[in-house]
N, CA, C and O atoms as a Maestro MAE file, in Angstrom:
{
 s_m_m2io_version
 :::
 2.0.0
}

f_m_ct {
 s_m_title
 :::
 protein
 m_atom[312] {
  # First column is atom index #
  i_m_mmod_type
  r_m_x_coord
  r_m_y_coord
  r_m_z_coord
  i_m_residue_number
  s_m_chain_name
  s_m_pdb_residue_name
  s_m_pdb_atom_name
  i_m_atomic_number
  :::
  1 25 0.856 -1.171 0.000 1 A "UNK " " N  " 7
  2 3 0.000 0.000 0.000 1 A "UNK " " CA " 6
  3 2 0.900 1.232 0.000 1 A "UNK " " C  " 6
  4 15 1.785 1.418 0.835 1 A "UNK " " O  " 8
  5 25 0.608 2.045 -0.990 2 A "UNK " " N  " 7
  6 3 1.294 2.916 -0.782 2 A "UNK " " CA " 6
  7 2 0.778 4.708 -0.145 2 A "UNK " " C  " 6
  8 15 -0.397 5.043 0.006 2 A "UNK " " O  " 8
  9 25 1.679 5.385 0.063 3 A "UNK " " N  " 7
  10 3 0.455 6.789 0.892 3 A "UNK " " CA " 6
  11 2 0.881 7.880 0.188 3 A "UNK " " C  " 6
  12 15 1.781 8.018 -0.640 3 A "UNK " " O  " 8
  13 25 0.325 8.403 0.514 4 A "UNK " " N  " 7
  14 3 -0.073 9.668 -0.343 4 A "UNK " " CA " 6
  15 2 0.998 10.782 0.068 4 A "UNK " " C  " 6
  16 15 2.010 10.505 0.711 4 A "UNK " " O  " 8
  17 25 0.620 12.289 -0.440 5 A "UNK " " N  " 7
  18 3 1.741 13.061 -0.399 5 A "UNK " " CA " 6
  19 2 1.545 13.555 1.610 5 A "UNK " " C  " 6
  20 15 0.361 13.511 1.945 5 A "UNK " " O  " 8
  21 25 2.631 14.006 2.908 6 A "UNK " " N  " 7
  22 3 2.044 14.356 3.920 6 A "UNK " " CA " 6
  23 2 0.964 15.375 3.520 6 A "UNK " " C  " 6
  24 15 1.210 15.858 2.415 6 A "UNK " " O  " 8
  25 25 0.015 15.774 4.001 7 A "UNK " " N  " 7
  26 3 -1.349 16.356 4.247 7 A "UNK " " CA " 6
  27 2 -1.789 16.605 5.391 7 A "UNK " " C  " 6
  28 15 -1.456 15.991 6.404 7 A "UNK " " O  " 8
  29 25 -2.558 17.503 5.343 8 A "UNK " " N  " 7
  30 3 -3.254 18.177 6.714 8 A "UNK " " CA " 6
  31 2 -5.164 17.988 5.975 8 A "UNK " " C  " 6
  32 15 -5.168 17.979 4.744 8 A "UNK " " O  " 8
  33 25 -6.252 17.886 6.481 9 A "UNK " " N  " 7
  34 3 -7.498 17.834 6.525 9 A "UNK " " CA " 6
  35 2 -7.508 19.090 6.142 9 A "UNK " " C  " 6
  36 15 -6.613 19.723 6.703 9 A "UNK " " O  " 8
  37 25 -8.242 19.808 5.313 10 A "UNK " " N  " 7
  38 3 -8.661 20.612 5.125 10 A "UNK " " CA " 6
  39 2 -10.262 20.282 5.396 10 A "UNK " " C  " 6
  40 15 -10.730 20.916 6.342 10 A "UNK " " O  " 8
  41 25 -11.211 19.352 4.685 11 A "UNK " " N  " 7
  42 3 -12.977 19.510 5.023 11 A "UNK " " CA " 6
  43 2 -13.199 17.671 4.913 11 A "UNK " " C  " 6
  44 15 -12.503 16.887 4.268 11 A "UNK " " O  " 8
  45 25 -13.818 17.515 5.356 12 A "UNK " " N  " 7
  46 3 -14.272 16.136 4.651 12 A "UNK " " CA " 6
  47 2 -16.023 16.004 4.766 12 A "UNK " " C  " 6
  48 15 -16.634 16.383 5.765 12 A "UNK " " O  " 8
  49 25 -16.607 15.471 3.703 13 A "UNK " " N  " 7
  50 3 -17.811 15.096 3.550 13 A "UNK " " CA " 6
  51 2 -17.985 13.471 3.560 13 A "UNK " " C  " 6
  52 15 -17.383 12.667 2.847 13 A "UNK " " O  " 8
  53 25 -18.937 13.213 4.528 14 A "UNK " " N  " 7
  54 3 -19.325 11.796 4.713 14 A "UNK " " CA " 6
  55 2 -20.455 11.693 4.110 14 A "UNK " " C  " 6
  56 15 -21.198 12.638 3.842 14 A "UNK " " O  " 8
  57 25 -20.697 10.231 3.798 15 A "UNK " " N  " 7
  58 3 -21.840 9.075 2.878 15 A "UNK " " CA " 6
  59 2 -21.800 7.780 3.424 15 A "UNK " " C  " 6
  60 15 -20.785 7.164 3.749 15 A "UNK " " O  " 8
  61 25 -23.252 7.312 3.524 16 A "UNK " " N  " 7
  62 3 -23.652 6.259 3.716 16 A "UNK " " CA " 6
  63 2 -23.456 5.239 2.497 16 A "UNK " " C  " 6
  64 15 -23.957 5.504 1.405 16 A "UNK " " O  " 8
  65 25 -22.568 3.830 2.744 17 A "UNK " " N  " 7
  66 3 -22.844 3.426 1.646 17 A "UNK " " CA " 6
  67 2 -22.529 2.205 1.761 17 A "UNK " " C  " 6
  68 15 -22.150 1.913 2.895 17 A "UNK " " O  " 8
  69 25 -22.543 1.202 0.867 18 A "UNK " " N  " 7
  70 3 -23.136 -0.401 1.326 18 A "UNK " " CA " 6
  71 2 -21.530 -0.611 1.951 18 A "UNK " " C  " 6
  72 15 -20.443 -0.199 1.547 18 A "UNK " " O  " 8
  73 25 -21.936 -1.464 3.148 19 A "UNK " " N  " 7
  74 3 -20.908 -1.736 3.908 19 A "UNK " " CA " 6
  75 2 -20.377 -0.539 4.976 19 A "UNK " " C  " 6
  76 15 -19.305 -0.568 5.579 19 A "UNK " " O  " 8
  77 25 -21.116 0.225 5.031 20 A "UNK " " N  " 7
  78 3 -20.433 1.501 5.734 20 A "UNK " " CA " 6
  79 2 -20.238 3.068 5.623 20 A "UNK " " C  " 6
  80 15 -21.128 3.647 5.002 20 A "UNK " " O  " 8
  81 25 -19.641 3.517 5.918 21 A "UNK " " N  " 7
  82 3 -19.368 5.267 5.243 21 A "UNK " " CA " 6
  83 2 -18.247 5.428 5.001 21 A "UNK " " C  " 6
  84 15 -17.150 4.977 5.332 21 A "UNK " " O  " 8
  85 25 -18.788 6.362 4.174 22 A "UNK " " N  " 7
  86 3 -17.107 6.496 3.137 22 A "UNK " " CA " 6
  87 2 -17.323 8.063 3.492 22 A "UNK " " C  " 6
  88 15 -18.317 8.767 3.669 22 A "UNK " " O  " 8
  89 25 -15.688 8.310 3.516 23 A "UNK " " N  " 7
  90 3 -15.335 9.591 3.545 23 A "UNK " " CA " 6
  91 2 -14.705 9.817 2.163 23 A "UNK " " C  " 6
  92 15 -14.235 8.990 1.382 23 A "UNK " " O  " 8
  93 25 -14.858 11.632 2.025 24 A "UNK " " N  " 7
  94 3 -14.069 12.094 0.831 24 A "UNK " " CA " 6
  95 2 -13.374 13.233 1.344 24 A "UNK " " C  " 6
  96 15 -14.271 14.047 1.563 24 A "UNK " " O  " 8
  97 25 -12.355 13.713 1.638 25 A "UNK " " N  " 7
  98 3 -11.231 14.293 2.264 25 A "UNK " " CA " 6
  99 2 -10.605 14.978 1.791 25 A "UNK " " C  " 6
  100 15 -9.449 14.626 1.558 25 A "UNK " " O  " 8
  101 25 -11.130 16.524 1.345 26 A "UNK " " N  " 7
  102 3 -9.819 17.712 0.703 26 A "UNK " " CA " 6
  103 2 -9.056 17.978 1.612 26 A "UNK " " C  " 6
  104 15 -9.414 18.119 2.781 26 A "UNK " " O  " 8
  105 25 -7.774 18.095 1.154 27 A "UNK " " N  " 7
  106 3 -6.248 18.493 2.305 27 A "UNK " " CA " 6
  107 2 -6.153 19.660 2.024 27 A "UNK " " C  " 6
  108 15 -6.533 20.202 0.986 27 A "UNK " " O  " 8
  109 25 -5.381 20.368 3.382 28 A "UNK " " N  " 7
  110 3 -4.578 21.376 2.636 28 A "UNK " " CA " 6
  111 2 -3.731 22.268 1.681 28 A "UNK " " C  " 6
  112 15 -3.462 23.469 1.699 28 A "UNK " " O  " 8
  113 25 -3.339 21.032 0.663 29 A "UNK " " N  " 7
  114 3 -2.718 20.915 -0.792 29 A "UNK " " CA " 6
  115 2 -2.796 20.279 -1.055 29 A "UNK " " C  " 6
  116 15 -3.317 19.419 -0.345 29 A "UNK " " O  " 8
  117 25 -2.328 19.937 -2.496 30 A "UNK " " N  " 7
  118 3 -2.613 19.275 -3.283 30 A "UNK " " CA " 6
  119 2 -3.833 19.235 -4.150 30 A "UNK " " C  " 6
  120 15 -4.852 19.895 -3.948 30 A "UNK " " O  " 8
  121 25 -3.551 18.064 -5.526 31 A "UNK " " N  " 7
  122 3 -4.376 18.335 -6.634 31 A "UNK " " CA " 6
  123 2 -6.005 17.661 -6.975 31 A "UNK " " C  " 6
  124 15 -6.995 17.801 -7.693 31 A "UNK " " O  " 8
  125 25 -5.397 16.811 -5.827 32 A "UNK " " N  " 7
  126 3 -6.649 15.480 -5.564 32 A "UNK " " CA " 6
  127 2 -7.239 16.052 -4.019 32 A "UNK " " C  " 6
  128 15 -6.744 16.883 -3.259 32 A "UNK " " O  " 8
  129 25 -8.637 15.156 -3.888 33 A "UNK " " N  " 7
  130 3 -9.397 14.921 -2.978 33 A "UNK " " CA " 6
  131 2 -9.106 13.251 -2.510 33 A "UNK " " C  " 6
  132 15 -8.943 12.530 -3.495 33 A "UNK " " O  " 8
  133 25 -9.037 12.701 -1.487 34 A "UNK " " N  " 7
  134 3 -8.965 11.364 -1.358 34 A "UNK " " CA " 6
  135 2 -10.364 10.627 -0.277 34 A "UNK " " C  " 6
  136 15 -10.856 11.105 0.745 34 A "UNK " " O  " 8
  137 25 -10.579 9.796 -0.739 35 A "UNK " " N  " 7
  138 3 -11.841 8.904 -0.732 35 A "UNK " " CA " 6
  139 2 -11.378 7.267 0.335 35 A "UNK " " C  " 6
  140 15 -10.320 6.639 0.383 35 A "UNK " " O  " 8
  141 25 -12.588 7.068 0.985 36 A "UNK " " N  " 7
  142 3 -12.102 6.076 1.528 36 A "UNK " " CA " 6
  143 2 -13.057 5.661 2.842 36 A "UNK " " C  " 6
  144 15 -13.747 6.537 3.365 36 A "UNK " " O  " 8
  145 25 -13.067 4.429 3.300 37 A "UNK " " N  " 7
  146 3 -14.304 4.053 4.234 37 A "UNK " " CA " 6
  147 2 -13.649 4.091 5.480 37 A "UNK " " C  " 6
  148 15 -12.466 3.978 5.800 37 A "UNK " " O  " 8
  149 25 -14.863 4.305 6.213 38 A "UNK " " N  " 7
  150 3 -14.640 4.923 7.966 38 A "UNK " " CA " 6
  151 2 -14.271 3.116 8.670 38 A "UNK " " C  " 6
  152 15 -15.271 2.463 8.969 38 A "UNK " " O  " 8
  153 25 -13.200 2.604 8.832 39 A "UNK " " N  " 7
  154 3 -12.802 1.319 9.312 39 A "UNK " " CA " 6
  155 2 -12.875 1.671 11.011 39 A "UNK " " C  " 6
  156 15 -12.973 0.740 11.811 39 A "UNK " " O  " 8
  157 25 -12.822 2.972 11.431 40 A "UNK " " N  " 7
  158 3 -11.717 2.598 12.660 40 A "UNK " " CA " 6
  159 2 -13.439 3.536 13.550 40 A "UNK " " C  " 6
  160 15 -14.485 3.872 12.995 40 A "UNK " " O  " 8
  161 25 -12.939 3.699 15.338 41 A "UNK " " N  " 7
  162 3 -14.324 3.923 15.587 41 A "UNK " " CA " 6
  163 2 -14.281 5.467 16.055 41 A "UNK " " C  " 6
  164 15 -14.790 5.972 17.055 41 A "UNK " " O  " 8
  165 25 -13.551 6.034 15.074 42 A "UNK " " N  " 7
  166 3 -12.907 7.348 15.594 42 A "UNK " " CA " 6
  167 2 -13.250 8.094 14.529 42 A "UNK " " C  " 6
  168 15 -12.860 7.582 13.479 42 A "UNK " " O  " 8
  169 25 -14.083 9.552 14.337 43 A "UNK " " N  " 7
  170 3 -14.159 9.989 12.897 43 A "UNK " " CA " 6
  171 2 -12.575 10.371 12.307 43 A "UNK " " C  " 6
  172 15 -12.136 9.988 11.222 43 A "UNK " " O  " 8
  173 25 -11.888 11.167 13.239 44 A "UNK " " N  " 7
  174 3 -10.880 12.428 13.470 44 A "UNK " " CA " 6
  175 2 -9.446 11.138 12.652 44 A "UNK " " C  " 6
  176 15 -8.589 11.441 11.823 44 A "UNK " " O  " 8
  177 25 -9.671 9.889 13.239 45 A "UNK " " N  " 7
  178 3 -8.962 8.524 12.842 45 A "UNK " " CA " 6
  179 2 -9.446 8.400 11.591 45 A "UNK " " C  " 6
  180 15 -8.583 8.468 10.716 45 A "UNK " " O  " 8
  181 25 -10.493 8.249 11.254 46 A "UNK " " N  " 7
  182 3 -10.589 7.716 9.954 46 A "UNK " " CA " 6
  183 2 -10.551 9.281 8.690 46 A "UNK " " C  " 6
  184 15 -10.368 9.447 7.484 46 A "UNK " " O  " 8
  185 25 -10.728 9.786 9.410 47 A "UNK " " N  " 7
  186 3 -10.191 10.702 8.659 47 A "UNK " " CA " 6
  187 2 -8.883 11.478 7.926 47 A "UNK " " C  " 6
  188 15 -8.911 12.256 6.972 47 A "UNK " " O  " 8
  189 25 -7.811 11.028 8.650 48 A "UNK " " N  " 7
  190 3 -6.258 10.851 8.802 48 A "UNK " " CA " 6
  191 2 -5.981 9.512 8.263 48 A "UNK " " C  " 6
  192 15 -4.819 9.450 7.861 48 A "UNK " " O  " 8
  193 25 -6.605 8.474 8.120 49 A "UNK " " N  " 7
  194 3 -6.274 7.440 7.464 49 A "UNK " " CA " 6
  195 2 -6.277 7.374 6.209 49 A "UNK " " C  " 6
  196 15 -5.314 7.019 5.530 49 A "UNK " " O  " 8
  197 25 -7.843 7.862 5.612 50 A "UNK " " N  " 7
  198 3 -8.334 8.573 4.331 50 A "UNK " " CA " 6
  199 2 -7.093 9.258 3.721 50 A "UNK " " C  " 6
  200 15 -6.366 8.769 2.857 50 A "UNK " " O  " 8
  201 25 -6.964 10.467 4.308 51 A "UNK " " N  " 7
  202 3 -5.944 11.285 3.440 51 A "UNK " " CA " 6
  203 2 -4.675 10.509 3.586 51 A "UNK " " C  " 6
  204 15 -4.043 10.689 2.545 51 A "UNK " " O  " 8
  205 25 -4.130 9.871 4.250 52 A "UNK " " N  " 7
  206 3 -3.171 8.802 3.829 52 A "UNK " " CA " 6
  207 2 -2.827 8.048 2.775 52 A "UNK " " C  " 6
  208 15 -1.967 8.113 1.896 52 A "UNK " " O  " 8
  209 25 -3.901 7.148 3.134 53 A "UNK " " N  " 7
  210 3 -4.033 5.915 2.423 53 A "UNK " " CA " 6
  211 2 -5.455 5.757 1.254 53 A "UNK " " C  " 6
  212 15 -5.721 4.644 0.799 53 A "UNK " " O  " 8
  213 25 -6.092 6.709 0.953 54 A "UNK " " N  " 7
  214 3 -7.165 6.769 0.660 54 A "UNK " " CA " 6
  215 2 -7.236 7.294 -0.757 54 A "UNK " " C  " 6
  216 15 -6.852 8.459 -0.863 54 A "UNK " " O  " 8
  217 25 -7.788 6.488 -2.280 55 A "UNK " " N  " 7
  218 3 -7.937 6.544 -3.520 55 A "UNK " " CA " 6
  219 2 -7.815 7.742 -3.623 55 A "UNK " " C  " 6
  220 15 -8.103 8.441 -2.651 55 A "UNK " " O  " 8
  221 25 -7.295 8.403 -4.980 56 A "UNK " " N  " 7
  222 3 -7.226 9.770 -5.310 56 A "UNK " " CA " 6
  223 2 -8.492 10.135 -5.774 56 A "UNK " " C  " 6
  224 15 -8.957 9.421 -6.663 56 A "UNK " " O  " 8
  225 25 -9.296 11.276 -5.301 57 A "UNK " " N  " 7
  226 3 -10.606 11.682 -6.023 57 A "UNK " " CA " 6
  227 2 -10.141 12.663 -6.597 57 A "UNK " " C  " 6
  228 15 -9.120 13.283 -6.300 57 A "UNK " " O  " 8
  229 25 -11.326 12.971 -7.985 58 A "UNK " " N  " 7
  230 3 -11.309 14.327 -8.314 58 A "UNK " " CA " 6
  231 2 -11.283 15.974 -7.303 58 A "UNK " " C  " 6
  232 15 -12.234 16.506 -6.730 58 A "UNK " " O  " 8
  233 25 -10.242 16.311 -7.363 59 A "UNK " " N  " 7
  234 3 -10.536 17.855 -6.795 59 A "UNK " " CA " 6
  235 2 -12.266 18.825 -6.921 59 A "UNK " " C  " 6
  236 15 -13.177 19.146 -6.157 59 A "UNK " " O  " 8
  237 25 -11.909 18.970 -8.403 60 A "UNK " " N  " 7
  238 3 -13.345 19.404 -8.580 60 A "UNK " " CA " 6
  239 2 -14.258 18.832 -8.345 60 A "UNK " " C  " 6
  240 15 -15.207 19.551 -8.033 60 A "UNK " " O  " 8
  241 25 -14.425 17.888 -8.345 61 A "UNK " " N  " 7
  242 3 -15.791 17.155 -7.746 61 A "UNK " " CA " 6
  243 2 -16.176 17.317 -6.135 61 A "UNK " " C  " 6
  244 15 -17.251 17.731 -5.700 61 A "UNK " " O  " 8
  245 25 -14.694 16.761 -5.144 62 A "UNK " " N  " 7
  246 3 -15.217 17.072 -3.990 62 A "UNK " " CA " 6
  247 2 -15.193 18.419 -3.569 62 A "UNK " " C  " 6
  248 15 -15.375 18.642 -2.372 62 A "UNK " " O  " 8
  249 25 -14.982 19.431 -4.416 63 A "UNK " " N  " 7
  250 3 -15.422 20.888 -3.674 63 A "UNK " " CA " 6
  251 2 -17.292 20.932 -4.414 63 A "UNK " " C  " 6
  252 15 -18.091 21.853 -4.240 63 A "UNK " " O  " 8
  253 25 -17.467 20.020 -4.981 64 A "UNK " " N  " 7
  254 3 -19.248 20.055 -5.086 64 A "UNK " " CA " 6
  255 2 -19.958 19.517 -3.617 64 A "UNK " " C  " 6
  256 15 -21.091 19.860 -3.280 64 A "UNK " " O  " 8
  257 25 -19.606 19.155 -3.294 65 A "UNK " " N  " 7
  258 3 -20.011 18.048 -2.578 65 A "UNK " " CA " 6
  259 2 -20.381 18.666 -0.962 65 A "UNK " " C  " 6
  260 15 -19.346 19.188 -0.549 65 A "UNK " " O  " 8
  261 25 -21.167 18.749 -0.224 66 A "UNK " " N  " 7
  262 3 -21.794 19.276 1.174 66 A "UNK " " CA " 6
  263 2 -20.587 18.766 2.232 66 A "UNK " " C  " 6
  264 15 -20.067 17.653 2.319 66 A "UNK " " O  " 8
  265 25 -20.332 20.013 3.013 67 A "UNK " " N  " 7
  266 3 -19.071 19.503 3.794 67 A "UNK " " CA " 6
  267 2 -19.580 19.260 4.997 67 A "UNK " " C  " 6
  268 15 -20.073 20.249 5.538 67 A "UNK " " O  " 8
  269 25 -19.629 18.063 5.708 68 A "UNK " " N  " 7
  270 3 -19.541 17.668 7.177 68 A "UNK " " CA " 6
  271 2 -18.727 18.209 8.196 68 A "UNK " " C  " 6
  272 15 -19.363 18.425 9.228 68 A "UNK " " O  " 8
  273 25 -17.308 18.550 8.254 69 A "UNK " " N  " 7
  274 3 -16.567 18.759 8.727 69 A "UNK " " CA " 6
  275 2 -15.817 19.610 8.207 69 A "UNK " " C  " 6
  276 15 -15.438 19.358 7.063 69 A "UNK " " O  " 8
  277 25 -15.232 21.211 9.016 70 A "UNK " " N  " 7
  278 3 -14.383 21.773 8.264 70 A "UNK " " CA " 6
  279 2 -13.313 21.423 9.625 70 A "UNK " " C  " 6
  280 15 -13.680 21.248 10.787 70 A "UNK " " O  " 8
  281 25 -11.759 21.377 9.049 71 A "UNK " " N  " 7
  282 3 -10.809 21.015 9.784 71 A "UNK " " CA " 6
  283 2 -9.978 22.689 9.949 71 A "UNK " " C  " 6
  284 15 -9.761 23.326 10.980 71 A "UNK " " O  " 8
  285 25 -9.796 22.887 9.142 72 A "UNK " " N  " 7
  286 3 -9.289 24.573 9.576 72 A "UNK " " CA " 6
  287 2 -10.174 25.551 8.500 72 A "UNK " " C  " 6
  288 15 -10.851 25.189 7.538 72 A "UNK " " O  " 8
  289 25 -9.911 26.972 9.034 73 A "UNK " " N  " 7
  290 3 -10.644 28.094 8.511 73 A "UNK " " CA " 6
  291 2 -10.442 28.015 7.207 73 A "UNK " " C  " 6
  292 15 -9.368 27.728 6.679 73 A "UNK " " O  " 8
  293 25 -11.764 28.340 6.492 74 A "UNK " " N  " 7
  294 3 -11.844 28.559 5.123 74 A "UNK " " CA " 6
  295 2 -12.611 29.818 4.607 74 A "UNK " " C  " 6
  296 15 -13.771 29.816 5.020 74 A "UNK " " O  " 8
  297 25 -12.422 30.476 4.129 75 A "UNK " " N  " 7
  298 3 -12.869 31.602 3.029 75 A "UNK " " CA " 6
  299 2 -14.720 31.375 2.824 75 A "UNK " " C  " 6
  300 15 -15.522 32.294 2.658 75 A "UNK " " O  " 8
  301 25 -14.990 30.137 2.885 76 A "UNK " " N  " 7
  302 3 -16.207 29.391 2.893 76 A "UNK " " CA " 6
  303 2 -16.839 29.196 3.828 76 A "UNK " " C  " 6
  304 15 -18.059 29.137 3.676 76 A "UNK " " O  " 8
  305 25 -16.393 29.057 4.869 77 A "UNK " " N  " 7
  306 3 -16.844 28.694 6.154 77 A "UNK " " CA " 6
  307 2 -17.562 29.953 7.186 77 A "UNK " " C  " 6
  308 15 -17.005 30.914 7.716 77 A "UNK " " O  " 8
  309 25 -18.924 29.548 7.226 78 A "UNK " " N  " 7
  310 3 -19.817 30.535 7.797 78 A "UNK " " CA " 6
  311 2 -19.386 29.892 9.677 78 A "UNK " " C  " 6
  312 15 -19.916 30.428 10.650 78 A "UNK " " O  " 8
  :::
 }
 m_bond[311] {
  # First column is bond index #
  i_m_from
  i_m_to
  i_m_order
  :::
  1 1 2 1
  2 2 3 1
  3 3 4 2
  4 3 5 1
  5 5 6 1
  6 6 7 1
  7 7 8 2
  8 7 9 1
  9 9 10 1
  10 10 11 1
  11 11 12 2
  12 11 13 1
  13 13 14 1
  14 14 15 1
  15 15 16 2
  16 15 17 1
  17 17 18 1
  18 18 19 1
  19 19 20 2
  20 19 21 1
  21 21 22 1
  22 22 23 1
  23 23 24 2
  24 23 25 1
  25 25 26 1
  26 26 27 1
  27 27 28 2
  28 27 29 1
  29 29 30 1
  30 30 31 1
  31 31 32 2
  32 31 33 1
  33 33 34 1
  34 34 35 1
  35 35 36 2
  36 35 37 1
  37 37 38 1
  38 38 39 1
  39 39 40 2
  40 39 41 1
  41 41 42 1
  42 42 43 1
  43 43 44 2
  44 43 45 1
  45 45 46 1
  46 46 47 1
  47 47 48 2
  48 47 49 1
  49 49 50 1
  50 50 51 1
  51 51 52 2
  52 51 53 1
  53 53 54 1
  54 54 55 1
  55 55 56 2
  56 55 57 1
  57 57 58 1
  58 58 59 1
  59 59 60 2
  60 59 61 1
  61 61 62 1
  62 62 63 1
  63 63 64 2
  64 63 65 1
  65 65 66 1
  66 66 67 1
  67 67 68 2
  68 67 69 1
  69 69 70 1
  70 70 71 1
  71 71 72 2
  72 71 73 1
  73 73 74 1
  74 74 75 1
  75 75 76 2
  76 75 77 1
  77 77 78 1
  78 78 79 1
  79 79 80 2
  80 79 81 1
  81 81 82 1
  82 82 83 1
  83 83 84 2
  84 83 85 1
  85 85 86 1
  86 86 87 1
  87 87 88 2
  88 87 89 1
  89 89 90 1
  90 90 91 1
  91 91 92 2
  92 91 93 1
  93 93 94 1
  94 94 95 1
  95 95 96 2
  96 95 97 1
  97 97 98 1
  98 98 99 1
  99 99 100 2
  100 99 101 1
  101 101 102 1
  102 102 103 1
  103 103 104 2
  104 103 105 1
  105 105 106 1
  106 106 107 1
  107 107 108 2
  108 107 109 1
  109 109 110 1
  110 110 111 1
  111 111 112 2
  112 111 113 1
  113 113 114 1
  114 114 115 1
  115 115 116 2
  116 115 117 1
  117 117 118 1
  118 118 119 1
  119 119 120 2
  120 119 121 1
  121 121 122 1
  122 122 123 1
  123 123 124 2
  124 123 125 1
  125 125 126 1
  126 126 127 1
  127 127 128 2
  128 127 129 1
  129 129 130 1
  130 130 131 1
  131 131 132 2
  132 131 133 1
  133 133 134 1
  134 134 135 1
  135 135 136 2
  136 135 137 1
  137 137 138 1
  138 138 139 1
  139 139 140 2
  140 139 141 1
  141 141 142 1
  142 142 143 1
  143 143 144 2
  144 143 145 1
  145 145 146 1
  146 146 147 1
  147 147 148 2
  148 147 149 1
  149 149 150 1
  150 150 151 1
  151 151 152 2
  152 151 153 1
  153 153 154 1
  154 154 155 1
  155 155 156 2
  156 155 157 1
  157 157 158 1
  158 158 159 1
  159 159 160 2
  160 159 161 1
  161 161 162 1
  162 162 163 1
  163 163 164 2
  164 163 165 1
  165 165 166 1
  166 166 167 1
  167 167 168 2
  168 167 169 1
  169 169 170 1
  170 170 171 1
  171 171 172 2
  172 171 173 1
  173 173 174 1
  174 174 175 1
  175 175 176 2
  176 175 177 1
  177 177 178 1
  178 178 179 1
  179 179 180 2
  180 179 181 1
  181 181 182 1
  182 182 183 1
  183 183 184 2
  184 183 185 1
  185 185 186 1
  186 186 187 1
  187 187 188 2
  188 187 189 1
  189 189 190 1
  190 190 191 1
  191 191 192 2
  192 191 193 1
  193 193 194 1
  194 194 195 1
  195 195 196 2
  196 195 197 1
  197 197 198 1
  198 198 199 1
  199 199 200 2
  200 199 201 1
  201 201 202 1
  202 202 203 1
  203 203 204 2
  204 203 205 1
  205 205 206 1
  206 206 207 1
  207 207 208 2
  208 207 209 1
  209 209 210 1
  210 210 211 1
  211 211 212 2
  212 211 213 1
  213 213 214 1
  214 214 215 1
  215 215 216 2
  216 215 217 1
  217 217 218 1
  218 218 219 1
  219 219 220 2
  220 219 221 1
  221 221 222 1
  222 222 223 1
  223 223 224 2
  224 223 225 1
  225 225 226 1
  226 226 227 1
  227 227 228 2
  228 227 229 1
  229 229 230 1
  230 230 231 1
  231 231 232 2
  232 231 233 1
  233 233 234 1
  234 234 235 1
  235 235 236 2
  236 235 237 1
  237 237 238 1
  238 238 239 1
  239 239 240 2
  240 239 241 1
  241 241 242 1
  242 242 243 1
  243 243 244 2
  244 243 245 1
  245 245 246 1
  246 246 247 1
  247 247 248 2
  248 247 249 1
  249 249 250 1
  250 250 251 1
  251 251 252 2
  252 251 253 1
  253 253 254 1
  254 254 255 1
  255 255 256 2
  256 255 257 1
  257 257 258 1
  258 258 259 1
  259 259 260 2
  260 259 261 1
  261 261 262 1
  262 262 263 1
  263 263 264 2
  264 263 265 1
  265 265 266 1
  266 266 267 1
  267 267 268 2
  268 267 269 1
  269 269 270 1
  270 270 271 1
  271 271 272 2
  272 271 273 1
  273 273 274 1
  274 274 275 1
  275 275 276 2
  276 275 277 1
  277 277 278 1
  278 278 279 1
  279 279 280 2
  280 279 281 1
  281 281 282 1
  282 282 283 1
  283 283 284 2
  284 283 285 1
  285 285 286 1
  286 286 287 1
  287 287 288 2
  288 287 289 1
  289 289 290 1
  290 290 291 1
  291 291 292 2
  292 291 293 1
  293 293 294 1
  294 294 295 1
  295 295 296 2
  296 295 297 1
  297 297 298 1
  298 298 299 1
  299 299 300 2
  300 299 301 1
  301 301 302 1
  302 302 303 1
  303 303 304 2
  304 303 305 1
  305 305 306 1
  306 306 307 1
  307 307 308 2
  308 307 309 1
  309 309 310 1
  310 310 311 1
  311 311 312 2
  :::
 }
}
């Protein structure tokens, strides 16, 4: 398995989906969003795992997407 570039959480949006929830995880940089299911019983954990280890998503896509969680201040963030 290999991991991704280091990263910090920037937002992540969660989904229900067969077998579980999947997170989708914009970082602080970088070109991708990364994707990936909640294994562990910790959100803050599976969320740090995600941007790790977690499939590359489209950028543009997950800034469509309803944010659950913002991890630091954003320009966006009411």
């Amino acid at each position: 398995m290999s991991t991704n570039e280091e990263n910090k959480p920037k937002q992540v949006t969660w989904f229900n989906g067969c077998g579980g929830r999947i997170g989708i995880v914009i970082g602080e940089k970088g070109d991708f969003a990364y994707i990936g299911m909640a294994l562990r019983h910790d959100e803050d954990d599976d969320v740090d795992h995600i941007i790790k280890y977690g499939a590359k998503f489209p950028l543009d896509a997950a800034k469509l997407l309803p944010v659950s969680k913002y991890y630091t201040k954003t320009e966006n963030q009411t």
